[in-house]
N, C-alpha and C positions, 0 to 999 in steps of 0.2 A: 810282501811288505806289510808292517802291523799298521794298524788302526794309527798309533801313534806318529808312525812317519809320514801320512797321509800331508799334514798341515807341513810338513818340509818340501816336501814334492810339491806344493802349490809355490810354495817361497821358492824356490829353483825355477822352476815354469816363468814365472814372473819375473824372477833378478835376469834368465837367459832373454825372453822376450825382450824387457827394459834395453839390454844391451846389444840384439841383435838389431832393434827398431834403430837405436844410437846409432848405430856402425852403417847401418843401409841410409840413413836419413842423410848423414854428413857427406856419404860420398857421394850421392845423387845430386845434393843441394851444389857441391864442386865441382862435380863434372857436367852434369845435365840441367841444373839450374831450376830444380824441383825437391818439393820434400816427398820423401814417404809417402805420405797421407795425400796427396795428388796421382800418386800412379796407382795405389791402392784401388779408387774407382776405376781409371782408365781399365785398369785390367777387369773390373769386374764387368762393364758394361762390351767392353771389348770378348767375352766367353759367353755372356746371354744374349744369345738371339732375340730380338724383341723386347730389349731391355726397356723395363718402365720403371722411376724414380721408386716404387714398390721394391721392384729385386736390388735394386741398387742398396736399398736400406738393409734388404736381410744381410745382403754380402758382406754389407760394413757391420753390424749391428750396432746399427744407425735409426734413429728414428724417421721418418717420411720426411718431415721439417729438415733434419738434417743433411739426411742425403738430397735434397732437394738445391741445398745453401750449395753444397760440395759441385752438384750439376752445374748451378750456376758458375758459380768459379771458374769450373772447365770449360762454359761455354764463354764466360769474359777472354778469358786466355786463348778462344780461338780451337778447343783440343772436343770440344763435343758441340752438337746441337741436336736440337728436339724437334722430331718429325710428327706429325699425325699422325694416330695409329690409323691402318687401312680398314678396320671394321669398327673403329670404338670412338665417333666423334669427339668423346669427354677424355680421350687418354693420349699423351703423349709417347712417342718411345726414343728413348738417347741412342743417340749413333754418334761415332766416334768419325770427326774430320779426320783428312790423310792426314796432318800435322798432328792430332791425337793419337792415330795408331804409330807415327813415327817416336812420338816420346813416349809411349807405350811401351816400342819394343828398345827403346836405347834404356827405358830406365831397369825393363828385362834384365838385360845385358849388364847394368850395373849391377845389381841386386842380385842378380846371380854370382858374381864376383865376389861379392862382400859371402856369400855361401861358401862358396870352395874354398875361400879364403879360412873362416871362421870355423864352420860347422862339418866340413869334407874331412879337413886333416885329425880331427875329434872322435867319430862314428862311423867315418866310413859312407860311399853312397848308399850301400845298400841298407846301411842303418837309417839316413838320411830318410829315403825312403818310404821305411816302416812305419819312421816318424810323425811324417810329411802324413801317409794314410791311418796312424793313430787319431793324431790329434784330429782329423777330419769326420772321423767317425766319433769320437767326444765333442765335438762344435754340432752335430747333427742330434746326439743326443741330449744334447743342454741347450740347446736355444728353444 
């Protein structure tokens, strides 16, 4: 690809994002009675071990302030709480109530639909995939 197509491939990146966030938000919001942006954490805190409002921020790339508002939330709705860490009197770590990892894994379940749906019949899984470990490796070198 030239130098030139560089700024298109950003415009695509973003118009597919914009649209798959749309697609996964609306169906979550109708079936599970959550947006996007609420399982977004659940999942993050739900894969780190020892999660502290710190990891929570890099996952979102979120600020500390941020990801801290977003805990809250979760913890008003019942879906997290904050334990004492067991060597670090000053540090909390988020753990996910059984009611959290169950809209966790039902909003899994949606969101992966809205994939097979969208992005399967498109690329293919195995492209899905490459995808999926491209962009993870471009998020690790740009953050």
């Amino acid at each position: 690809m030239s130098t030139a197509d560089l700024p298109l491939l950003l415009s695509r990146l973003i118009a597919v994002q914009v649209e798959l966030f749309d697609a996964a938000d609306t169906r979550l919001r109708a079936e599970a009675g959550m947006p996007l942006v609420t399982l977004l954490p659940l999942r993050i805190v739900r894969a780190t071990p020892g999660c502290r409002v710190q990891e929570l921020a890099a996952g979102l790339g979120l600020s500390v302030g941020g990801a801290s508002k977003s805990a809250d939330r979760l913890e008003r709705r019942g879906w997290l709480t904050r334990v004492a860490h067991p060597s670090d009197r000053r540090s909390l770590l988020l753990e996910l109530t059984d009611e959290g990892l169950a809209a966790a894994a039902t909003g899994d379940e949606i969101v992966e639909g809205v994939m097979r749906e969208l992005v399967v019949p498109v690329i293919g899984e195995v492209e899905a995939e490459r995808l999926s470990s491209n962009l993870e490796r471009l998020r690790r070198t740009t953050v």
